[in-house]
N, CA, C and O atoms as a printed pandas DataFrame, in Angstrom:
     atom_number atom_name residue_name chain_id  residue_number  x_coord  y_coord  z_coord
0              1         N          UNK        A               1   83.342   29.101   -4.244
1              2        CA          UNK        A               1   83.133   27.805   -3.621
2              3         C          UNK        A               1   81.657   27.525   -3.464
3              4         O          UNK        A               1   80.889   28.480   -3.348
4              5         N          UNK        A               2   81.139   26.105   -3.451
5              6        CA          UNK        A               2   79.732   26.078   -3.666
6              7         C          UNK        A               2   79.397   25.557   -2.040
7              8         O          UNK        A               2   80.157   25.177   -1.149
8              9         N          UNK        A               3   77.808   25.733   -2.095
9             10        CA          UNK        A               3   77.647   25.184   -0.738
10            11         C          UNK        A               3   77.377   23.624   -0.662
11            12         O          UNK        A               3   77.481   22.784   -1.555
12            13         N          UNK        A               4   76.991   23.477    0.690
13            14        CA          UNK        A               4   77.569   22.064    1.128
14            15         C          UNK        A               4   76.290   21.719    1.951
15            16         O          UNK        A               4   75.817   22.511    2.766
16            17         N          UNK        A               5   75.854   20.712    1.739
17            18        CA          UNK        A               5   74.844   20.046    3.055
18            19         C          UNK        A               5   75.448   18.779    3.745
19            20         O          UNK        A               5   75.757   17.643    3.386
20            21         N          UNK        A               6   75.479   19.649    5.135
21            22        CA          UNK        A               6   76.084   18.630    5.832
22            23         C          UNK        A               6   74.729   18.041    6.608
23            24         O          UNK        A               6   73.794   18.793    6.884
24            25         N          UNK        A               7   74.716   16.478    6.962
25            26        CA          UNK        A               7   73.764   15.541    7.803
26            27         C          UNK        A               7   74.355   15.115    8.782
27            28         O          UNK        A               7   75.346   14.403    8.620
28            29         N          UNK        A               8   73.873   15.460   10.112
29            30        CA          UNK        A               8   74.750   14.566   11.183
30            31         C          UNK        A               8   73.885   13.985   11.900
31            32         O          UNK        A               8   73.047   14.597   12.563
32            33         N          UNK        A               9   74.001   12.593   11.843
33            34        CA          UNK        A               9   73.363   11.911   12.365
34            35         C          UNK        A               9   73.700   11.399   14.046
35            36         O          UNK        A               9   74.697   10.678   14.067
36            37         N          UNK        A              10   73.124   11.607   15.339
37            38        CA          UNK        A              10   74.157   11.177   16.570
38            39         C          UNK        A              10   73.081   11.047   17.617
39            40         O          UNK        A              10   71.939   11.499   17.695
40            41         N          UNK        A              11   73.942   10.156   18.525
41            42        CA          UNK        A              11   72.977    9.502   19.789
42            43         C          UNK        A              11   72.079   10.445   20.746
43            44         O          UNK        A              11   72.624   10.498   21.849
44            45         N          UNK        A              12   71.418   10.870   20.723
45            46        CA          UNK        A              12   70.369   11.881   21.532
46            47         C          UNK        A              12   70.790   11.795   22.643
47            48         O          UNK        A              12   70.058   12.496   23.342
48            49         N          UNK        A              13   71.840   11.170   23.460
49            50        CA          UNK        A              13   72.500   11.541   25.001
50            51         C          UNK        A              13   74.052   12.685   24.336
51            52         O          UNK        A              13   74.598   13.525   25.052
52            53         N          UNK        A              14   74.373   12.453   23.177
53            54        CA          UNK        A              14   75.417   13.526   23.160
54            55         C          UNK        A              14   74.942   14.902   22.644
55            56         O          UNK        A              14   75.781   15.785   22.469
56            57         N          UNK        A              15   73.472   15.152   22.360
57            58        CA          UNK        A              15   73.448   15.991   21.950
58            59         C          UNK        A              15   73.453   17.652   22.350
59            60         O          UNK        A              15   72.865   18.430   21.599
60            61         N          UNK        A              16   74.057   18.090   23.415
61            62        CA          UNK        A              16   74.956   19.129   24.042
62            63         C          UNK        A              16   76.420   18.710   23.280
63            64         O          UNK        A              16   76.709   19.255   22.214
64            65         N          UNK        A              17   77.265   17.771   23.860
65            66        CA          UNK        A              17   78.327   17.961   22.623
66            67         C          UNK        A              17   78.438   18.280   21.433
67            68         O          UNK        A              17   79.498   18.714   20.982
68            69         N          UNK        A              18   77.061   18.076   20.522
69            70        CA          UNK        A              18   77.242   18.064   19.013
70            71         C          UNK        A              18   77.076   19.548   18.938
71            72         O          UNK        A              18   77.764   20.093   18.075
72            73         N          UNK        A              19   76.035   20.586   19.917
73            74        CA          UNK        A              19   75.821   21.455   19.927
74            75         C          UNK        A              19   76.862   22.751   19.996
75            76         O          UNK        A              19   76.736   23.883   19.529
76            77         N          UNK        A              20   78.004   22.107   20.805
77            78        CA          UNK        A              20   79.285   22.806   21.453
78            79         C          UNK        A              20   79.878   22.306   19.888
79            80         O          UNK        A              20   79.679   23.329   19.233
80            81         N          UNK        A              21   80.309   21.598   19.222
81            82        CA          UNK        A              21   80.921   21.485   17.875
82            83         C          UNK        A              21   80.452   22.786   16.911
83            84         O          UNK        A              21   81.058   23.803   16.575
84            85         N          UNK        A              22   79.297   22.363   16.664
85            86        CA          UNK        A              22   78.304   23.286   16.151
86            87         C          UNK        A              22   78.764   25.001   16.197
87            88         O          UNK        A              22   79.101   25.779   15.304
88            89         N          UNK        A              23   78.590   25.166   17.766
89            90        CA          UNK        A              23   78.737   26.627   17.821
90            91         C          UNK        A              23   80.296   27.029   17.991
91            92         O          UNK        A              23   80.740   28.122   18.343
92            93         N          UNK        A              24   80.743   26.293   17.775
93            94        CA          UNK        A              24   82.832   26.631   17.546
94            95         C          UNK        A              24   82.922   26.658   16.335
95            96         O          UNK        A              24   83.929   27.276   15.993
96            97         N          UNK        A              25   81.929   26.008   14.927
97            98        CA          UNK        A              25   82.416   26.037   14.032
98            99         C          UNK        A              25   81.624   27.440   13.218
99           100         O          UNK        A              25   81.895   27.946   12.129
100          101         N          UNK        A              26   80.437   27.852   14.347
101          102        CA          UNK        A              26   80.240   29.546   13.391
102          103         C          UNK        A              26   78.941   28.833   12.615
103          104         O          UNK        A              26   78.583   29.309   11.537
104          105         N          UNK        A              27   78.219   27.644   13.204
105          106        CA          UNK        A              27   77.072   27.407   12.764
106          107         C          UNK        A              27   75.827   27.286   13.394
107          108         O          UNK        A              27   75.381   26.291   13.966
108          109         N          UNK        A              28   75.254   28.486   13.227
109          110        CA          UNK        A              28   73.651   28.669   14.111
110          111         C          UNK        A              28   72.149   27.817   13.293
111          112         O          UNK        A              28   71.062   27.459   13.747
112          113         N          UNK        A              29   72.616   27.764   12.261
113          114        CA          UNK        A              29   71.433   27.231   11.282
114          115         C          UNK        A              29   71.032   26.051   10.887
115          116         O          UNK        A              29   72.076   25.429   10.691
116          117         N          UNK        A              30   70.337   25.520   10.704
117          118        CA          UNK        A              30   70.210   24.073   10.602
118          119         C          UNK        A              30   68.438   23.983   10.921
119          120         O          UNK        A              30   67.640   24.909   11.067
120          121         N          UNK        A              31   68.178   22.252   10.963
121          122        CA          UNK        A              31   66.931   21.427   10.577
122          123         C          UNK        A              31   67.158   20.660   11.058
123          124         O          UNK        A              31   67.841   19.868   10.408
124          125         N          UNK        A              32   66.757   20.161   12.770
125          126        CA          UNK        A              32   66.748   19.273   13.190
126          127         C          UNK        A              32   65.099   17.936   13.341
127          128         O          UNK        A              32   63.922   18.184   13.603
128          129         N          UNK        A              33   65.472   17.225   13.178
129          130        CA          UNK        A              33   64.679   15.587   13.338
130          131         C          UNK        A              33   65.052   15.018   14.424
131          132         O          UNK        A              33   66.196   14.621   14.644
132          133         N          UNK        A              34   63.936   14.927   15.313
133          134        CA          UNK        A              34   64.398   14.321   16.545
134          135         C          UNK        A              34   63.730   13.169   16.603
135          136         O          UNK        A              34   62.638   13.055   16.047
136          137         N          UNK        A              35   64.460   11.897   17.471
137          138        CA          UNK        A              35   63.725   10.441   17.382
138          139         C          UNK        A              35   63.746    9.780   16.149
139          140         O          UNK        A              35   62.759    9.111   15.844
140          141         N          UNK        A              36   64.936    9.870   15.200
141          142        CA          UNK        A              36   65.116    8.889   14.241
142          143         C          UNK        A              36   65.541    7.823   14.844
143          144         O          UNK        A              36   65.972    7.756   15.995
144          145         N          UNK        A              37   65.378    6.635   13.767
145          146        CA          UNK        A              37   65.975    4.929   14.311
146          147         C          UNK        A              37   66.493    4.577   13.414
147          148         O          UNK        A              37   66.088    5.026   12.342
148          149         N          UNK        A              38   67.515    3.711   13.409
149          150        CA          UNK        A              38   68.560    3.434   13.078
150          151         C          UNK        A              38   69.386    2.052   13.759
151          152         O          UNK        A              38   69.269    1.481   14.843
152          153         N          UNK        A              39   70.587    1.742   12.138
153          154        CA          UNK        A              39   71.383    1.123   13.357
154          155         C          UNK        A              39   72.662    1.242   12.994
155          156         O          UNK        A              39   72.716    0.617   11.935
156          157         N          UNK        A              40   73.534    1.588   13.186
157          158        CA          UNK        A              40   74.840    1.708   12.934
158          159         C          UNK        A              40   75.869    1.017   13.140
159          160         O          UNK        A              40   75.856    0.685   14.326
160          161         N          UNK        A              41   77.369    0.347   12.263
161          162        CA          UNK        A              41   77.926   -0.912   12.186
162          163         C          UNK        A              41   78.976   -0.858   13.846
163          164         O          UNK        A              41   79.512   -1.857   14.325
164          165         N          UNK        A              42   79.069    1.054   14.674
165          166        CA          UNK        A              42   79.756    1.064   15.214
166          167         C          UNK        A              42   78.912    1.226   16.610
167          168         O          UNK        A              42   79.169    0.830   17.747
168          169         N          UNK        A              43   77.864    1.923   16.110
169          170        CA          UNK        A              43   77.147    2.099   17.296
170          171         C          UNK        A              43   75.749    1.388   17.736
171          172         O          UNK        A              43   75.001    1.701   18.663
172          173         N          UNK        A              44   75.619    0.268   16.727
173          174        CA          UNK        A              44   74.251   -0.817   16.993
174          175         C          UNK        A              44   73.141    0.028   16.767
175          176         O          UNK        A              44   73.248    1.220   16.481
176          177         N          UNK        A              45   72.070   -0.588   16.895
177          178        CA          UNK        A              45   70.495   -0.383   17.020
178          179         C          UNK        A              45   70.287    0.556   17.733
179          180         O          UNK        A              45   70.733    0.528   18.880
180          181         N          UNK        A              46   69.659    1.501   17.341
181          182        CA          UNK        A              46   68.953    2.276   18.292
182          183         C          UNK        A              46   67.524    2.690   18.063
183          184         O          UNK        A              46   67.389    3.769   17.486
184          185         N          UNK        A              47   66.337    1.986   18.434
185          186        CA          UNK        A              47   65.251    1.557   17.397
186          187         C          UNK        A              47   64.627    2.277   18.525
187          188         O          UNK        A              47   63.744    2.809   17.852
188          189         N          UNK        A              48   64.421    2.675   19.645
189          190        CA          UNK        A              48   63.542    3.389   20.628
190          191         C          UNK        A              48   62.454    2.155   20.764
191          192         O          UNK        A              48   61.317    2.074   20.298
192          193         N          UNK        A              49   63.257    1.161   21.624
193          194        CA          UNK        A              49   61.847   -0.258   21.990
194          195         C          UNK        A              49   63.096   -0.115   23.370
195          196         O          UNK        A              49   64.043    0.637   23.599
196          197         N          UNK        A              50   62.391   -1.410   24.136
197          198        CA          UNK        A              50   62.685   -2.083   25.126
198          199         C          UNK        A              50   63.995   -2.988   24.723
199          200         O          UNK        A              50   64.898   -3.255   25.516
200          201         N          UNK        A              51   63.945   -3.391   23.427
201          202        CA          UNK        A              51   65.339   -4.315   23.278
202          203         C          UNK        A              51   66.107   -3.199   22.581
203          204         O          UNK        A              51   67.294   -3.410   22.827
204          205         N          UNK        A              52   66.005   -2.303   21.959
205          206        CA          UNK        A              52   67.027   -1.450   21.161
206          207         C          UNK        A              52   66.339   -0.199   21.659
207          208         O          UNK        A              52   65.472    0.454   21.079
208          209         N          UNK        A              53   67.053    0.076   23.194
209          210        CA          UNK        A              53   66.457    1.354   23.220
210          211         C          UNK        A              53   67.211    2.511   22.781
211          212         O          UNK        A              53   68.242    2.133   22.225
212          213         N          UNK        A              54   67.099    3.777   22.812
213          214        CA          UNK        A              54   67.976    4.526   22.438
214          215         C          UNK        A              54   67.605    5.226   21.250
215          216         O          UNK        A              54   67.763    4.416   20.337
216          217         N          UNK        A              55   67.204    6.280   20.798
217          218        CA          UNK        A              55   67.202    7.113   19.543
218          219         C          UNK        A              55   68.395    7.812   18.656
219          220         O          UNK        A              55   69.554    7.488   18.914
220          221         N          UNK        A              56   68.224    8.431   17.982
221          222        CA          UNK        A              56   69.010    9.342   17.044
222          223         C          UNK        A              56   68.830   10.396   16.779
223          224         O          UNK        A              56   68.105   10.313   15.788
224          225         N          UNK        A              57   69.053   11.790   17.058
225          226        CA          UNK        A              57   68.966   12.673   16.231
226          227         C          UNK        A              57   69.479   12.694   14.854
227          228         O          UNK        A              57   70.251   11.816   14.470
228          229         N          UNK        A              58   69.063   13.715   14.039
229          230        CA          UNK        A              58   69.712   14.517   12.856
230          231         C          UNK        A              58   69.286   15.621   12.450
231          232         O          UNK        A              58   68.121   16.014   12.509
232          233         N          UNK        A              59   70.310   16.240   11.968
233          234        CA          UNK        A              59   70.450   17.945   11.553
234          235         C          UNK        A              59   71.064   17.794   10.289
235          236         O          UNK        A              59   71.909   16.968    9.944
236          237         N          UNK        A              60   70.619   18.547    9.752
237          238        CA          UNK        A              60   70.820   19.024    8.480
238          239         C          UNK        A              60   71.399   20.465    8.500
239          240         O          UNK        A              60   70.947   21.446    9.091
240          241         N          UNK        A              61   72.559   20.362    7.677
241          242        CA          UNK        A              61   72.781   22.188    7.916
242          243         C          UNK        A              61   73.410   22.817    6.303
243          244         O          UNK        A              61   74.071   22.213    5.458
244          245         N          UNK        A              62   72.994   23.991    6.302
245          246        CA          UNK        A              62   73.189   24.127    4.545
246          247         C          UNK        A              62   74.422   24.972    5.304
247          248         O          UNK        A              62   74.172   25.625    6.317
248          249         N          UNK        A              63   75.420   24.928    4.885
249          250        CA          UNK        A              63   76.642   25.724    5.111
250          251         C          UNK        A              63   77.575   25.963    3.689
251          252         O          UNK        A              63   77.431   25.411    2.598
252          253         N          UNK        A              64   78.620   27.028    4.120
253          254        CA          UNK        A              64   79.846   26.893    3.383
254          255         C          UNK        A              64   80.740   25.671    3.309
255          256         O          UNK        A              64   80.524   24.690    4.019
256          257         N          UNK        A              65   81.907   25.743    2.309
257          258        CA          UNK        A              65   82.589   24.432    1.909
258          259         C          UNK        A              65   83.472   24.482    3.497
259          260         O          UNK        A              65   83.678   23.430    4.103
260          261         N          UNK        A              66   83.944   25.844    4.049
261          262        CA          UNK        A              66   84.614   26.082    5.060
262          263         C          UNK        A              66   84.023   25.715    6.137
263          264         O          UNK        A              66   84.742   25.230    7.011
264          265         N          UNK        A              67   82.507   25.840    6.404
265          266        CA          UNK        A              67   82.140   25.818    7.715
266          267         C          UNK        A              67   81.529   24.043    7.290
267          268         O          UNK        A              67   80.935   23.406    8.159
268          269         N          UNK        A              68   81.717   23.585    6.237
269          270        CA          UNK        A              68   81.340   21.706    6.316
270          271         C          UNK        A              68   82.755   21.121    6.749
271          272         O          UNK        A              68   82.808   20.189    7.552
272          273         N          UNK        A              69   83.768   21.621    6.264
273          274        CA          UNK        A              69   84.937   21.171    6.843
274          275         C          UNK        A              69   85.364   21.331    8.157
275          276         O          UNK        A              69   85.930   20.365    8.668
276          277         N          UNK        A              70   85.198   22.458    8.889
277          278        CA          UNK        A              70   85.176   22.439   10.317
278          279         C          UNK        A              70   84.552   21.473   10.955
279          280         O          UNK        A              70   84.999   20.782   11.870
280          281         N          UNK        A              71   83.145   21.418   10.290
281          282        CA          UNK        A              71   82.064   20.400   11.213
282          283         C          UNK        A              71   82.768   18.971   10.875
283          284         O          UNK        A              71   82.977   18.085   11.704
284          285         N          UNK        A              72   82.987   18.939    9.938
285          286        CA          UNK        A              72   83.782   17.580   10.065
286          287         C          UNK        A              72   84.618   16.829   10.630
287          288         O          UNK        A              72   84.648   15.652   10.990
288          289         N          UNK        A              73   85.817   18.368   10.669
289          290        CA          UNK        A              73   86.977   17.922   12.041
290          291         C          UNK        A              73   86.095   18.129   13.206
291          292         O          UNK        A              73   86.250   17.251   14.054
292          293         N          UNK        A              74   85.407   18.830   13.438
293          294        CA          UNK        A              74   84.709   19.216   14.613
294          295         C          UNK        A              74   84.399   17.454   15.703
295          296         O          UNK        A              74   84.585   16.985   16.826
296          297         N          UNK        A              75   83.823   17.098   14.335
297          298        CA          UNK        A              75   82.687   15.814   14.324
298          299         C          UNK        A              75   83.358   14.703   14.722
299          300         O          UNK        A              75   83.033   13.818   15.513
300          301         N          UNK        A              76   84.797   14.937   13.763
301          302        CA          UNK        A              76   85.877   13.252   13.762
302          303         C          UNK        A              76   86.736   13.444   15.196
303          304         O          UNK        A              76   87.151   12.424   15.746
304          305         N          UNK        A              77   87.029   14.895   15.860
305          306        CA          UNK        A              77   87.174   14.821   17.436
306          307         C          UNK        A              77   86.615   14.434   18.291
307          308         O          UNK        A              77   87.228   14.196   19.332
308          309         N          UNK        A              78   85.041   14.182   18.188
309          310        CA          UNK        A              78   84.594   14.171   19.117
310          311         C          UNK        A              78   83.766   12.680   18.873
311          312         O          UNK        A              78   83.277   12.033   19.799
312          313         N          UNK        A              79   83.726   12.346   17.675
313          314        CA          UNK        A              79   83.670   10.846   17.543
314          315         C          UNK        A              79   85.272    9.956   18.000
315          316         O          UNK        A              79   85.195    8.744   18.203
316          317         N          UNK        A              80   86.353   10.514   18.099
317          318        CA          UNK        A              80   87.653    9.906   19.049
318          319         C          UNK        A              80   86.817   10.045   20.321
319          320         O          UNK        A              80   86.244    8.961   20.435
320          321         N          UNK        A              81   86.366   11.058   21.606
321          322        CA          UNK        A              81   86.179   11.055   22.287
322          323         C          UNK        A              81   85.009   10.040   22.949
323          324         O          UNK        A              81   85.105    9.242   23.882
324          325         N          UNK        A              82   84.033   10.343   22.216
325          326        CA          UNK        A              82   82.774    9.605   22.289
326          327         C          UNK        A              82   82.572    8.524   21.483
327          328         O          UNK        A              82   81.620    8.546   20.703
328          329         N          UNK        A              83   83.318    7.558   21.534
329          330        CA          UNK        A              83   83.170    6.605   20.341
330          331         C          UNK        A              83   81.491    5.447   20.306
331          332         O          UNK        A              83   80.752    5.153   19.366
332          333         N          UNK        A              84   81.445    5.037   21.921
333          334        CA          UNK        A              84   80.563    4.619   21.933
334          335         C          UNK        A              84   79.240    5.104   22.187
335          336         O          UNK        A              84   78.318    4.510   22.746
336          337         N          UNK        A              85   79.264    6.216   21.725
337          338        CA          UNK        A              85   77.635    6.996   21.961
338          339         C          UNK        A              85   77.197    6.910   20.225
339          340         O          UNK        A              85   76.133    6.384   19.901
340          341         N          UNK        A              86   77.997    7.395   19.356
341          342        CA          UNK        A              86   77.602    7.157   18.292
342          343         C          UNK        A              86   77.264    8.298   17.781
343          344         O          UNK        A              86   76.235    8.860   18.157
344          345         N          UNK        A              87   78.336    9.003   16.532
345          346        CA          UNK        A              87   78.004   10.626   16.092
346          347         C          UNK        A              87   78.528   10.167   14.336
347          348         O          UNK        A              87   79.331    9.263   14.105
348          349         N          UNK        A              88   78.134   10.673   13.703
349          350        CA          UNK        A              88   78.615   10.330   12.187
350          351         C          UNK        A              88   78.281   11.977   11.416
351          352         O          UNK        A              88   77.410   12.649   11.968
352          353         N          UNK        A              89   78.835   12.446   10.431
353          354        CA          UNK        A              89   78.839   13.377    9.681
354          355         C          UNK        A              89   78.534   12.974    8.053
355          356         O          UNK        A              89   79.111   11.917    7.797
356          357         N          UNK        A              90   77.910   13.427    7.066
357          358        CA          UNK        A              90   77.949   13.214    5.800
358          359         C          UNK        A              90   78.014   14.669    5.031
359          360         O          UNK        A              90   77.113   15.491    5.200
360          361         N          UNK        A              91   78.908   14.875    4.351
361          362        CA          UNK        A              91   78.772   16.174    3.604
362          363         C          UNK        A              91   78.580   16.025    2.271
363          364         O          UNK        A              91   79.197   15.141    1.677
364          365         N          UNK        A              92   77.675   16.887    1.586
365          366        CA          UNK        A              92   76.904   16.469   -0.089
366          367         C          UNK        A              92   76.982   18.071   -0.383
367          368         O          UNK        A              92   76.615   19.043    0.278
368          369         N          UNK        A              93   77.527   17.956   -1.478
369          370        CA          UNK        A              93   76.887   19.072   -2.663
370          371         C          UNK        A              93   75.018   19.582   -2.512
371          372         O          UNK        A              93   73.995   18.919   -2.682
372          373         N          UNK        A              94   75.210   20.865   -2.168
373          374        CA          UNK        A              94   73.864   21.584   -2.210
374          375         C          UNK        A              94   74.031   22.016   -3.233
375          376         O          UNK        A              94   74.948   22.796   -3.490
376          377         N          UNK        A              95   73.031   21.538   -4.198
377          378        CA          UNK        A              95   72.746   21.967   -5.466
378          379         C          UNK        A              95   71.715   23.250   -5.612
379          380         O          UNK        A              95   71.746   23.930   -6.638
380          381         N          UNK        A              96   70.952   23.499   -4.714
381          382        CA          UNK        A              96   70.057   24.792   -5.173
382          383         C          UNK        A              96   69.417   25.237   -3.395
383          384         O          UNK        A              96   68.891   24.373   -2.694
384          385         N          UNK        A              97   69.522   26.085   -3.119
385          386        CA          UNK        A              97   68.541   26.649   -1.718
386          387         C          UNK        A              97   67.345   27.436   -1.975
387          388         O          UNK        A              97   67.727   28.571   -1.688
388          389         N          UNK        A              98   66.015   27.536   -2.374
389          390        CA          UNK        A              98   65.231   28.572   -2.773
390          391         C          UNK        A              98   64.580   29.131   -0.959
391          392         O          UNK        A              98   63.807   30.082   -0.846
């Protein structure tokens, strides 16, 4: 099975939840970006101003096909729970890690 880069992009007030996903699914590793902006069709603007306040994290995590699929269900539970904070997952083919 090949590996997987998963991106999760999510509202910087959930980020203890994303963390608790994270460590249930057996994933310590990753590349986080803190203070991205954005706007999302479910969760609006979050541009870090006075009218769109609010930021974004994202992590990047090179994992197995097994541990991108966990994070995924992990991700789509807790986007039911938290709908309006704003958490999204993308999983891509890792083509090479040097």
């Amino acid at each position: 099975m090949g590996m997987k880069m998963a991106m999760l992009v999510y509202n910087e007030a959930v980020e203890e939840e994303v963390m608790e996903v994270m460590a249930k699914c057996g994933v310590s590793n990753y590349t986080k970006i803190a203070g991205v902006h954005g706007k999302g069709a479910g969760s609006g603007a979050h541009l870090g101003t006075d009218v769109w306040p609010g930021q974004n994290n994202l992590l990047y995590v090179a994992c197995s096909q097994e541990q991108a699929e966990n994070l995924a269900s992990g991700i789509g539970a807790l986007r039911e729970k938290i709908r309006h904070e704003g958490v999204k997952i993308f999983i891509m083919p890792l083509e090479k890690a040097v």
